[in-house]
Residue frames relative to the residue before (quaternion, step in Angstrom):
aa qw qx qy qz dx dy dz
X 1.0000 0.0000 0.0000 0.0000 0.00 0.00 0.00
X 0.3059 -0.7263 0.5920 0.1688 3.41 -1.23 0.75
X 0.3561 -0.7840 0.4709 0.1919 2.98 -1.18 1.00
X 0.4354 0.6834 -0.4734 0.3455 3.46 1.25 0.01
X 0.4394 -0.6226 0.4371 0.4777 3.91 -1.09 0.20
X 0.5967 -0.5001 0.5157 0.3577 3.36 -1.65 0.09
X 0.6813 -0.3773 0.5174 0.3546 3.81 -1.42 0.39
X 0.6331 0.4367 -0.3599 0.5281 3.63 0.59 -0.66
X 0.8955 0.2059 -0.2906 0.2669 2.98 -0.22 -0.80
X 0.5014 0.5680 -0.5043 0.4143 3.33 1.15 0.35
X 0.3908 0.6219 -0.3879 0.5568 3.76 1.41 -0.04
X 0.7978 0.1191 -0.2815 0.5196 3.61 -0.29 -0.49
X 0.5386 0.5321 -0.4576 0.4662 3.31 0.32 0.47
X 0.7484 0.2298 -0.3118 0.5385 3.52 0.62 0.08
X 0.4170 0.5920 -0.4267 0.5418 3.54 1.03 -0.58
X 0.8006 0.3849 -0.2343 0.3949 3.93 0.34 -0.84
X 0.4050 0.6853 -0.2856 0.5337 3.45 1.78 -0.30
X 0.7844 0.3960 -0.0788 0.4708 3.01 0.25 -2.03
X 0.5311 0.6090 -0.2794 0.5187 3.85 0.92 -0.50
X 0.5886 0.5165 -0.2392 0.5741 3.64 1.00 -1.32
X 0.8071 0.4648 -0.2179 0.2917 3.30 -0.07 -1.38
X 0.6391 0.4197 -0.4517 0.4598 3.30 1.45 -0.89
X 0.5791 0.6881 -0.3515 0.2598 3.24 0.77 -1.24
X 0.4909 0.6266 -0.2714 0.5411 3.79 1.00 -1.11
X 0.7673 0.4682 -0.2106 0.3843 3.27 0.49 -1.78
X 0.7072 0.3045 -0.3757 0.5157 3.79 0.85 -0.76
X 0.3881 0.4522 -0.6887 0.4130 4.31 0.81 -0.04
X 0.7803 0.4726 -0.3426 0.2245 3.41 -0.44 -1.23
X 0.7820 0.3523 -0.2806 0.4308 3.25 0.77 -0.57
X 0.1421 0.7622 -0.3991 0.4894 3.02 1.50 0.43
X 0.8747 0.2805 -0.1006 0.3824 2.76 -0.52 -2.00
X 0.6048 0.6491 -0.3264 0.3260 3.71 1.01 -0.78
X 0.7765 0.3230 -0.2785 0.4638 3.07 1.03 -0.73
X 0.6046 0.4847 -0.4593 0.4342 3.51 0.85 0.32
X 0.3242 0.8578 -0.1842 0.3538 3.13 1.37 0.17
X 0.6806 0.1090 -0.1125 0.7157 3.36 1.13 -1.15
X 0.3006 0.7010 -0.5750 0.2960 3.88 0.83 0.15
X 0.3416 -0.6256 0.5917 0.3765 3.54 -1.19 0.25
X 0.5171 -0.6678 0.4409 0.3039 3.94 -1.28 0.54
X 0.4445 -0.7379 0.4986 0.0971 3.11 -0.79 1.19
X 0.5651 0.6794 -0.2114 0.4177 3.32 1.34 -0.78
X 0.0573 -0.9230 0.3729 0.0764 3.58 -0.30 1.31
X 0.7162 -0.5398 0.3369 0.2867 3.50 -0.92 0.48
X 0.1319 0.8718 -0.4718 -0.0042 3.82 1.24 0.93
X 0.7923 -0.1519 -0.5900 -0.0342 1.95 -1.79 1.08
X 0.3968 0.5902 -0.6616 0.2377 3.89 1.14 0.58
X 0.5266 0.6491 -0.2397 0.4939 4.07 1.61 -0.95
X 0.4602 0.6949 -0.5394 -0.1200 3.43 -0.22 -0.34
X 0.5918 -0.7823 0.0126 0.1939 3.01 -1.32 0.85
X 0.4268 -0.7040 0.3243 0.4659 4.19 0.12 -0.18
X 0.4430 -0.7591 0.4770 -0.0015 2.85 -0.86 1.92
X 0.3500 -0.6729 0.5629 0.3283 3.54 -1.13 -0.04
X 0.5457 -0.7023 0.3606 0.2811 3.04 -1.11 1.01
X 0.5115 0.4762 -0.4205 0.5786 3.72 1.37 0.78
X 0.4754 0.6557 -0.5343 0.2421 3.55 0.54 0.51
X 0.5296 -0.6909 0.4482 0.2031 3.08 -1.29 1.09
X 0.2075 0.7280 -0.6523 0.0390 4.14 0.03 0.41
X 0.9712 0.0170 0.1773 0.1580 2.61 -1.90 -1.25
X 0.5128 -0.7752 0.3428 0.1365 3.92 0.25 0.71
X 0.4560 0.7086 -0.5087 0.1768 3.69 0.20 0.51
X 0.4933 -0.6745 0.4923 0.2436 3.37 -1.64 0.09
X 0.4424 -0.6281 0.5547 0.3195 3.85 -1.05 1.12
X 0.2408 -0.5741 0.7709 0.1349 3.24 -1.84 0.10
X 0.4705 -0.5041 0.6176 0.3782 3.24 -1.90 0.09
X 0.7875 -0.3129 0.3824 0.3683 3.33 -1.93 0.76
X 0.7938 0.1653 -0.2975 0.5041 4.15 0.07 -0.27
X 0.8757 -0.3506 0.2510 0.2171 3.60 0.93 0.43
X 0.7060 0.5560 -0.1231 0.4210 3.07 1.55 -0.81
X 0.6646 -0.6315 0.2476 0.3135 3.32 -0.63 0.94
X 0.3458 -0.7550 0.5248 0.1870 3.58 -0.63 0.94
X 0.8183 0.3576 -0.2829 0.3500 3.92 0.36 -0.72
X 0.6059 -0.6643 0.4319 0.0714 2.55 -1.40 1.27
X 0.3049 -0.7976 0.4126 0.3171 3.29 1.30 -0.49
X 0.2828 0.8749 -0.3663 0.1426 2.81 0.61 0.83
X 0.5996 -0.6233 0.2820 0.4152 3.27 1.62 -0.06
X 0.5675 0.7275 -0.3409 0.1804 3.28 0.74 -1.39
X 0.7165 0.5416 -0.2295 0.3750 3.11 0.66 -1.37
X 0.7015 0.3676 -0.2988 0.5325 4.07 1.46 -0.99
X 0.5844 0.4251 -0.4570 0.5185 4.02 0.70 -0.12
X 0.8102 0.2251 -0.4345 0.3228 3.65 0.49 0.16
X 0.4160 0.7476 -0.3785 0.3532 3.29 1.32 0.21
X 0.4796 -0.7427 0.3926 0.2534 3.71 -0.53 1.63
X 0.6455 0.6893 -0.1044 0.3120 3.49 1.39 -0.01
X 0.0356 -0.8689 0.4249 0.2516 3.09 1.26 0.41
X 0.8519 0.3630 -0.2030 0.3182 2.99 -1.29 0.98
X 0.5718 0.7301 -0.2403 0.2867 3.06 1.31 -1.23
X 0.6705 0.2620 -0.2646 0.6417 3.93 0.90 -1.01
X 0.0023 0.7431 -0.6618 -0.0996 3.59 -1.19 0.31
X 0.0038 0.8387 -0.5240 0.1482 3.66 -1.02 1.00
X 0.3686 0.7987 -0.4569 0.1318 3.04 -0.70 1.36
X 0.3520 -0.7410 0.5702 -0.0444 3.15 -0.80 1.78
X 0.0981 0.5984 -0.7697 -0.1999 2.96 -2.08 -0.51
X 0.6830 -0.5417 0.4031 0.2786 3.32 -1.95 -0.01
X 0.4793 -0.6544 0.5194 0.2689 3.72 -0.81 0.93
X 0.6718 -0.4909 0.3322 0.4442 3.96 -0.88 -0.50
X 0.5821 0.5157 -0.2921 0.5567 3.44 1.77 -0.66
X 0.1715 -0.7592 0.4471 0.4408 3.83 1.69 0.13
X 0.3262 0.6545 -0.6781 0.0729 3.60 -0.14 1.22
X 0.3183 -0.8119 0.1865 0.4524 3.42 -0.73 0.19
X 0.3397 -0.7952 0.4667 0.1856 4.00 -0.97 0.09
X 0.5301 -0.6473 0.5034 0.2156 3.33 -0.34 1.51
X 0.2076 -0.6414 0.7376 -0.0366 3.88 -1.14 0.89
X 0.7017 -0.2859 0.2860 0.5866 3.52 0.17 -1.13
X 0.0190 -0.6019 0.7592 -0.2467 2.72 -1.96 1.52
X 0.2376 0.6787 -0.6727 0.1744 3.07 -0.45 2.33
X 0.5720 -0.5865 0.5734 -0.0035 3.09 -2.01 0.25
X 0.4110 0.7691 -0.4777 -0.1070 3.46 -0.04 0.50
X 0.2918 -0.8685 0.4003 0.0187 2.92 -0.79 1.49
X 0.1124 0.7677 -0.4072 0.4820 2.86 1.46 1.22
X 0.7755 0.1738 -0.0263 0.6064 3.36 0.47 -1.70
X 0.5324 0.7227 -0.3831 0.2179 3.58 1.11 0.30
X 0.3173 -0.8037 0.3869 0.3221 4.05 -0.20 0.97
X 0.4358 -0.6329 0.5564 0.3160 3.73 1.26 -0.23
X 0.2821 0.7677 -0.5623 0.1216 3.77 1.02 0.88
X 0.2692 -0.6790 0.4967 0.4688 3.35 1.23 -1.50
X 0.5391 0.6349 -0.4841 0.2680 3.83 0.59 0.07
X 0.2774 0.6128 -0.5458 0.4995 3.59 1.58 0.85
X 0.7842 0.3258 -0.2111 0.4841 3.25 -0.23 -1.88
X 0.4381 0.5778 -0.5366 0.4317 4.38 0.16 -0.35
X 0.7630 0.3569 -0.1949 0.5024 3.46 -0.32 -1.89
X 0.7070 0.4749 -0.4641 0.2434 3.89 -0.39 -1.07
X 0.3603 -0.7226 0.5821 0.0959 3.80 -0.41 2.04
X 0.7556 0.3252 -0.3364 0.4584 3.61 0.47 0.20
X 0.3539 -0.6923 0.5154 0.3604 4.05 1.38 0.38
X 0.1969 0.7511 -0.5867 0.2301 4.21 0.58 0.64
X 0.8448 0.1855 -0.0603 0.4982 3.58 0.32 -1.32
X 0.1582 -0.8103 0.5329 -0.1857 3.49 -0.82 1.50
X 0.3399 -0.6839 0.5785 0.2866 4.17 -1.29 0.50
X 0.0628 0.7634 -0.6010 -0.2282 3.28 -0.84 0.10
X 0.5792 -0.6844 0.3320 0.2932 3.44 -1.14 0.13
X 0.1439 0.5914 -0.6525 0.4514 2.71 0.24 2.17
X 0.0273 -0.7216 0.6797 -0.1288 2.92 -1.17 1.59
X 0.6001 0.4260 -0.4175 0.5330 4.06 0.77 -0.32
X 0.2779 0.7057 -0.6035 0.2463 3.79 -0.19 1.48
X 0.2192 0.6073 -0.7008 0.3034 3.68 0.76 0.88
X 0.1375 -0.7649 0.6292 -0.0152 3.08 -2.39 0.30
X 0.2789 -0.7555 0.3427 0.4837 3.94 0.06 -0.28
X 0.8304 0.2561 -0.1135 0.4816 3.24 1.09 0.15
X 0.6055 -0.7177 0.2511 0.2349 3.40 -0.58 1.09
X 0.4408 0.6096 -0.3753 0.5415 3.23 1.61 -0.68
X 0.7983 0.3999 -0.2130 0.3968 3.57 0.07 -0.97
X 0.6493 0.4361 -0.4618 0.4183 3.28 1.35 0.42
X 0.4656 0.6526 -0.4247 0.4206 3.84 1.62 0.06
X 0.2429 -0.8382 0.4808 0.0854 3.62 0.10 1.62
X 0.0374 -0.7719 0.6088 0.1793 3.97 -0.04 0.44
X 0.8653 -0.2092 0.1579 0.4273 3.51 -1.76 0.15
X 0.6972 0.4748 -0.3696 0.3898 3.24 0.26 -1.67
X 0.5615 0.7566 -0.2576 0.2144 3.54 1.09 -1.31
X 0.8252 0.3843 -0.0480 0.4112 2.80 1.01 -2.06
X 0.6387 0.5443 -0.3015 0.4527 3.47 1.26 -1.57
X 0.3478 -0.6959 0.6273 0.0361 2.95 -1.73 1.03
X 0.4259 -0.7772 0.3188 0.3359 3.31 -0.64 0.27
X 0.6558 -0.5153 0.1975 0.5152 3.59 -0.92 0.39
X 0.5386 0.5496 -0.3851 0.5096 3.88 0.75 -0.09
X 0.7274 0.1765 -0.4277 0.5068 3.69 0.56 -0.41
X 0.5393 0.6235 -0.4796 0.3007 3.66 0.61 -0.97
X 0.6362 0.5966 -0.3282 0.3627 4.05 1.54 -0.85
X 0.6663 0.4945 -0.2675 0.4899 2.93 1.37 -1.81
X 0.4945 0.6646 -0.3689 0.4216 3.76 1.00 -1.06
X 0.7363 0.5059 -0.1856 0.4093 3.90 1.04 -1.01
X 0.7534 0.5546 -0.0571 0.3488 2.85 1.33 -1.10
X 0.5640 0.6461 -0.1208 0.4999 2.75 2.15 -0.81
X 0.6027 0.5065 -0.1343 0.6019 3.12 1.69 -1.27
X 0.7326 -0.3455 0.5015 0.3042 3.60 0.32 -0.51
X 0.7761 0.5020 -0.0873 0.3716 3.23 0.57 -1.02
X 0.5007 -0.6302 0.5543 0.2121 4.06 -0.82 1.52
X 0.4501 -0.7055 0.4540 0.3058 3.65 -1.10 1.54
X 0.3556 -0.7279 0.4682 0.3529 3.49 -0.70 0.42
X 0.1881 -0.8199 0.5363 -0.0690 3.65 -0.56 1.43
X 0.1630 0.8696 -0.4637 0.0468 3.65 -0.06 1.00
């Protein structure tokens, strides 16, 4: 036996060279042409960025123009929610049987940000805004109760107005 290599294998041995080299060759051009690109890459958070006005954020509830609570309690919004559990509500009925909101949380922790709350809600009460920086150090502090969510009748207007939508004046 000889101990020199075979012709073959001095073939794949350059074949694997030459393979390397191209490869190298398309990183590089790669990189060149992103190169004179402008950067796309903003400056967070002095930049922040420009959302679409279908973006899914942060969870809160409208009021009427003097403030006063729009839902009806009606449920709708936690029997369709993919979450079990996740919206919780409970009300009861005043002497004029209207109803009156007790408690109305959110936790938006375990929340996917689908929107099939705000879809169903027959009274347009429960809405996304575009808040998206809702981290926290602790989960408790992400369960958002009333006080949390409701806005006040000034934003719930401007909130209306922005959207398209006549303030609701009762």
């Amino acid at each position: 036996m000889s101990s020199f290599p075979s012709p073959k294998h001095d073939d794949i041995k350059e074949n694997r060279v030459i393979e390397g080299l191209k490869a190298i060759g398309q990183g590089m051009s790669t990189v060149l042409s992103h190169y004179f690109r402008p950067p796309v890459t903003l400056e967070y958070p002095e930049v922040m960025p420009d959302l679409s006005d279908r973006f899914h954020g942060r969870l809160c509830l409208l009021t009427k123009s003097d403030g006063t609570d729009l839902c009806v309690g009606c449920q709708a919004c936690a029997r369709v929610c993919p979450c079990n559990d996740l919206i919780q509500i409970e009300m009861h009925r005043d002497a004029a049987k209207k109803p009156v909101i007790d408690q109305f949380t959110i936790d938006i922790g375990r929340c996917i940000f689908c929107g099939n709350c705000t879809e169903v809600c027959p009274v347009d009460c429960i809405k996304m805004l575009p808040d998206f920086e809702l981290s926290d150090f602790s989960r408790e502090a992400l369960v958002l109760d009333k006080k949390d969510l409701t806005l006040s009748g000034e934003e719930s207007d401007h909130w209306r107005l922005v959207h398209g939508m006549e303030p609701l004046v009762e």
